[in-house]
C-alpha positions in Angstrom: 19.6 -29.3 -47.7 23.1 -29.8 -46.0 25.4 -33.0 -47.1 28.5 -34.0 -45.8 31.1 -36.4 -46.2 32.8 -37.6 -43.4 35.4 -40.4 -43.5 37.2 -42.1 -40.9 39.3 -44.0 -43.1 36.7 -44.5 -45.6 34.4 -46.5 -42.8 32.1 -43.7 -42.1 30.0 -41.8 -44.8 27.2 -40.0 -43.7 24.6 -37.7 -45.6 22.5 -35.3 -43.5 19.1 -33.9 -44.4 19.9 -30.9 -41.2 23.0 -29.4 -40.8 22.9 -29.5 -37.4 22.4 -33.5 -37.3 26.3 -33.7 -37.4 26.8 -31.1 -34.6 27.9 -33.1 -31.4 26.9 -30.1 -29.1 23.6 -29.7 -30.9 22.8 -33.5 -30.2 24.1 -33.6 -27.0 21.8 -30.9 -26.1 18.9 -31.8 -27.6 18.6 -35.1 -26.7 19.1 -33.9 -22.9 16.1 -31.3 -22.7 14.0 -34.3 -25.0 14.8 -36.8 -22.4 14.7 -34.3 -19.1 11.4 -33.8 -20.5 10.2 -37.1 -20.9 11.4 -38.1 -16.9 9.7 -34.6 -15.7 6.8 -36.3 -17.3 7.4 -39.6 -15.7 7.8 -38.3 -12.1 5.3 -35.7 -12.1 2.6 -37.6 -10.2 5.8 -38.1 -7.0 6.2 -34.4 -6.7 9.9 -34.9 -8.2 11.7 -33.2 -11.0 14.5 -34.8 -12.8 17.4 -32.7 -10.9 15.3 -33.8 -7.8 15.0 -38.0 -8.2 19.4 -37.8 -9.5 19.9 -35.6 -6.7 18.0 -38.3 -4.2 20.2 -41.0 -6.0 23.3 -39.3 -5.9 22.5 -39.1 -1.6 21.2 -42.4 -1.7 24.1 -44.0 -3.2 26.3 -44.2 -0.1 24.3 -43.4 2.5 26.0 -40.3 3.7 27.8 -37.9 1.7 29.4 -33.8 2.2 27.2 -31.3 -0.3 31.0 -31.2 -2.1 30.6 -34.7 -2.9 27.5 -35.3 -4.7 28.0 -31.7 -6.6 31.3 -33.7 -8.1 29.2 -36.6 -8.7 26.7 -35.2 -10.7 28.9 -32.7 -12.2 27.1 -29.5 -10.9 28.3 -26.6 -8.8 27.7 -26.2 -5.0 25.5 -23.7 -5.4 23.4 -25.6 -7.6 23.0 -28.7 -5.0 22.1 -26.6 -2.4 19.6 -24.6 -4.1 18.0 -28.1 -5.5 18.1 -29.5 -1.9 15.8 -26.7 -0.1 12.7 -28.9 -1.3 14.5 -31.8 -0.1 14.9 -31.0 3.2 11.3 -28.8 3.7 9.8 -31.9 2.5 12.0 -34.0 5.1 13.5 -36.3 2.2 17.0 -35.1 3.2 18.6 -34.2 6.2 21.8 -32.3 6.4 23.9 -32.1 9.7 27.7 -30.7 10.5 30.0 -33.2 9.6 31.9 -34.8 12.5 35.5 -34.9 10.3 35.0 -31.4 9.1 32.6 -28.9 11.0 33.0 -26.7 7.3 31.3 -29.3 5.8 27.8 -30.4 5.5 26.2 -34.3 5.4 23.5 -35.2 3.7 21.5 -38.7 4.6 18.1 -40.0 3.0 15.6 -39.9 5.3 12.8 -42.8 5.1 10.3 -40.7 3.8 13.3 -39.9 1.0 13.6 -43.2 0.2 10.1 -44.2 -0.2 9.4 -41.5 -2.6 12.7 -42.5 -4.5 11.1 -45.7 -4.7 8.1 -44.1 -6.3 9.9 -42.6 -8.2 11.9 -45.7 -9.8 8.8 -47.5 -10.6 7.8 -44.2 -13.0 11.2 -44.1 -14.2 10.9 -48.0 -14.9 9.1 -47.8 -17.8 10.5 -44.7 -19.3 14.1 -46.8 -19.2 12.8 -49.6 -20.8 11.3 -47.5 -23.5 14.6 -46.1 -23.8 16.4 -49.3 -24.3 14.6 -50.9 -26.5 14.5 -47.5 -28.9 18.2 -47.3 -28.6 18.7 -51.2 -29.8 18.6 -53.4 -26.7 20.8 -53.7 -23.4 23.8 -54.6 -25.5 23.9 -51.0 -27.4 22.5 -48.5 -23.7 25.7 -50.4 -22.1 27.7 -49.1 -24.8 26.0 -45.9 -24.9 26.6 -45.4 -21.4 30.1 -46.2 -21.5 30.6 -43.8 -24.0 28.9 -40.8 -22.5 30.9 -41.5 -19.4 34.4 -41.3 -20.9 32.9 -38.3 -22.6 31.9 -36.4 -19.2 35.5 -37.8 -17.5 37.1 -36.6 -20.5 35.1 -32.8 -20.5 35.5 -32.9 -16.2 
C-alpha cells in the first residue's frame, strides 16, 4: 500500500491505495486504451474504428482539408493519416485529389457514402457519450474536463 501527501497549499490531501493512481502519465494512458476500447465497441457494427470515425470528423469538419491539416488537428503524424485513410478511400468515404493552391499537397473531402456512415456512427457514439457524462458528473464537470485536456494537448503540442 502506497500513501501520499500532496498539498497545494494545504487544499489538496490525497491518500492512494496504488501508487500509480497519482501518476498523470499512467492515468492519461489508461483512461485512453479504457475509453478507445469502449468506442471500438460502440462502432463495431459501422465497420469503423475509433482512429477511423475522428479521422472522418476531422475531414468532415470543414469540408475540405490538405492531409497536413487534419494530421495537426488530431495531433498525429502524416504518415499516420495516410496509412488510416487507405480504408477510407477503398471504401469510397474519402476522396483525395491534388490541391489547386499547392500541387504538393493532397485534399481530402467526405464523400456521401462518408457522411452517412459518420452518421451511423454518431448515433453509436451517442450513447457511449452520455454514459460518459453522466459518470464524469454531468455537462457542467465534461465541459471542464474538456477544457482542461485541451490546454493540456496545446500546452504538450
Amino acid at each position: 500500500m502506497f500513501k501520499t501527501h500532496v498539498s497545494d497549499q494545504g487544499s489538496i490531501k490525497a491518500e492512494m491505495e496504488n501508487p500509480l493512481a497519482g501518476n498523470l502519465c499512467f492515468a492519461m494512458q489508461r483512461t485512453n486504451r479504457i475509453i478507445s476500447r469502449q468506442i471500438n465497441d460502440a462502432l463495431r457494427s459501422t465497420g469503423l474504428t475509433a482512429e477511423q470515425i475522428f479521422l472522418l470528423t476531422a475531414i468532415n469538419e470543414a469540408g475540405s482539408h490538405r492531409i497536413s491539416e487534419v494530421s495537426l488537428l488530431l495531433g498525429l503524424d502524416h504518415s499516420t493519416v495516410v496509412s488510416n485513410l487507405k480504408l477510407l478511400l477503398r471504401n469510397n468515404w474519402v476522396t483525395m485529389s491534388v490541391d489547386v493552391d499547392d500541387r504538393r499537397a493532397r485534399t481530402l473531402l467526405l464523400t456521401d457514402n462518408g457522411s452517412a456512415r459518420l452518421g451511423m456512427a454518431f448515433e453509436r457514439l451517442q450513447e457511449l457519450e452520455d454514459a460518459l457524462v453522466k459518470k464524469i458528473g454531468g455537462t457542467q464537470n465534461t465541459l471542464g474536463l474538456c477544457r482542461m485536456l485541451g490546454e493540456l494537448s496545446t500546452a504538450c503540442a
